[in-house]
Wavefront OBJ file of the C-alpha trace (Angstrom):
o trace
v -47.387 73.622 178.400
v -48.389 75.332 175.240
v -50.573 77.972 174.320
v -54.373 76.501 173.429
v -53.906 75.115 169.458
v -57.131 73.379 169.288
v -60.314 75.116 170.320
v -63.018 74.373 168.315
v -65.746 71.370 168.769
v -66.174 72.402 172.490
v -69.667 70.823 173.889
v -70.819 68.760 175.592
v -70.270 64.823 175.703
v -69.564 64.983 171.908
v -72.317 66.747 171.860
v -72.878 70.515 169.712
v -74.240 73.343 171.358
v -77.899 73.361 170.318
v -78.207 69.607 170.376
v -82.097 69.215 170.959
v -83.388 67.804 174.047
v -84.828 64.880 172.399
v -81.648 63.913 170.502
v -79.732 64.103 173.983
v -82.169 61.904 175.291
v -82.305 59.661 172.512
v -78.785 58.781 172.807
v -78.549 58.627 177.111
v -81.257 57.433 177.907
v -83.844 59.276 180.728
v -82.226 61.154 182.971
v -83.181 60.590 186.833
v -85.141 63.881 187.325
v -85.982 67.035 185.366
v -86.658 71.287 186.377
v -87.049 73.413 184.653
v -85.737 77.279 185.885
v -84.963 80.711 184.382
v -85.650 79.920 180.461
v -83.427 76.053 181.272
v -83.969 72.929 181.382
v -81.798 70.671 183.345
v -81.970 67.185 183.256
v -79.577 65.302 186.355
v -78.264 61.650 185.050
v -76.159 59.437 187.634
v -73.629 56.996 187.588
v -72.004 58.979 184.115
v -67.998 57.816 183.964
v -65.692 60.750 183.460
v -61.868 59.856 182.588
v -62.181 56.885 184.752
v -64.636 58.598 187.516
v -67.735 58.299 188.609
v -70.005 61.424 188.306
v -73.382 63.081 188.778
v -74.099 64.819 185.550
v -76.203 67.296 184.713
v -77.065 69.581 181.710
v -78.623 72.222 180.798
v -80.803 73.308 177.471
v -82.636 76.071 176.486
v -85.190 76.600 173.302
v -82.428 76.838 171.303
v -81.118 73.422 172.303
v -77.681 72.262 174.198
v -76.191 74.936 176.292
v -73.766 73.632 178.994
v -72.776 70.869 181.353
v -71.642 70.031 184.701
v -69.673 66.570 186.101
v -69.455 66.402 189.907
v -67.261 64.059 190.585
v -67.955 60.979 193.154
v -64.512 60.296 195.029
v -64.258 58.300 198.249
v -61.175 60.018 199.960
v -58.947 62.856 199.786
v -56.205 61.288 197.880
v -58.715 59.980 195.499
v -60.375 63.479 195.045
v -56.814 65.177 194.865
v -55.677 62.615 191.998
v -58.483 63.029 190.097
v -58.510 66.650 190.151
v -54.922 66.894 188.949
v -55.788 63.974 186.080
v -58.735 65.769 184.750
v -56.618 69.380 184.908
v -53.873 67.439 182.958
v -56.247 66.323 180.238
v -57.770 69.673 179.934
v -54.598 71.257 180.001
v -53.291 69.005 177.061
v -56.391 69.773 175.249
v -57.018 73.182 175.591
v -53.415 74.871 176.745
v -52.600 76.810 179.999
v -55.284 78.265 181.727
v -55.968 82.255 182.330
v -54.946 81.073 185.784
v -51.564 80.104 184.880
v -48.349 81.550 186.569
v -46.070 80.626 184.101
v -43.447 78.896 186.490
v -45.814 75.503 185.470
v -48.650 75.196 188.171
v -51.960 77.362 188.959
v -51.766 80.329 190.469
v -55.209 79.413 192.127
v -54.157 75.601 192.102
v -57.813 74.204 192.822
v -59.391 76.189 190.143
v -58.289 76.143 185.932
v -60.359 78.101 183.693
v -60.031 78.419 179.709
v -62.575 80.735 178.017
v -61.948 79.592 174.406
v -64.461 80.879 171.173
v -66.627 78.698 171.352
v -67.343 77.364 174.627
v -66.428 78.034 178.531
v -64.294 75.056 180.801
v -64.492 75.408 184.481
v -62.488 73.247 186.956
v -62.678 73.268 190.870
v -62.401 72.226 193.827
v -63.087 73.639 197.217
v -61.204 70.928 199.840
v -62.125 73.364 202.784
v -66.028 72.916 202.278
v -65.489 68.939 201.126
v -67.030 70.172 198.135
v -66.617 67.543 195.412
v -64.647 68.101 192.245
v -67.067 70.309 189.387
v -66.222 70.574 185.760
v -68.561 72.611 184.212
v -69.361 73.310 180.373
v -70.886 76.365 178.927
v -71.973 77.556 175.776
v -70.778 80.892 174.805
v -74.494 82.274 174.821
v -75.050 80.572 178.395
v -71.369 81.674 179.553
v -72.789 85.348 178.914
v -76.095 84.981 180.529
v -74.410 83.694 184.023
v -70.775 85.195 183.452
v -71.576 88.671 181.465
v -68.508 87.549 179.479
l 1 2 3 4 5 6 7 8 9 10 11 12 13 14 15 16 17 18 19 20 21 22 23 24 25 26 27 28 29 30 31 32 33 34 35 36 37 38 39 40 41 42 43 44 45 46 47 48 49 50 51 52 53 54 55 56 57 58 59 60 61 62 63 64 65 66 67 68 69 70 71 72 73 74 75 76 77 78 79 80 81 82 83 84 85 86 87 88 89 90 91 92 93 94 95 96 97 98 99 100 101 102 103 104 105 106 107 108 109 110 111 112 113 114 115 116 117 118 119 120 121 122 123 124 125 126 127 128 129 130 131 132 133 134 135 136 137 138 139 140 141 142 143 144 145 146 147 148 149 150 151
């Protein structure tokens, strides 16, 4: 794998960072619930297809607009939850490049987590099989990445 070459245009389904609320909306539909917490609004949606997979989705704005994301992913057994993990890590890894988990000798050091704090936006991939936790990929803006992160 190569270093990250393309890092710019992270959000969140083809969405900007600072996409309004209304806009979102506008273009999904209503989601199934909203909260509202800590200076965020999250709205859940269900039944969102993610390279093939079924997900919960849900996302997260602030006054400012668009600020992150997170897909948990709906798989029905292990070998399901295993291949989908290691489908979406491939895409993201095309994408974006080896992760700051990488061991160079091609596979993760931590092989059920990939990170890649890029510029302009934060990926997060993982999976916990010991919990039966499902699979989370979670987008963040770089203002929201600093807030939770301190990064």
């Amino acid at each position: 794998m190569a270093a990250a070459v393309y890092s710019e245009g992270i959000g969140f389904r083809d969405f900007p960072w600072g996409t309004s609320i209304e806009e979102f909306t506008a273009s999904l539909g209503a989601p199934v619930s909203k909260e509202s917490y800590d200076g965020l609004t999250s709205l859940a949606y269900e039944n969102i297809e993610v390279s093939g997979y079924m997900t919960f989705m849900l996302v997260y704005f602030s006054k400012s607009g668009l600020e992150g994301g997170t897909y948990y992913f709906l798989t029905k057994d292990y070998t399901e939850l295993m291949n989908c993990y290691r489908s979406i890590q491939l895409g993201l890894m095309d994408k974006y490049g080896i992760t700051a988990l990488f061991d160079e000798i091609l596979k993760e050091v931590r092989p059920y987590e990939s990170a890649w704090n890029l510029a302009d936006g934060y990926i997060h991939l993982k999976v916990n099989t010991r919990r039966n936790e499902p699979i989370t990929l979670w987008y963040s803006s770089p203002s929201l990445t600093k807030k939770l992160l301190g990064t």
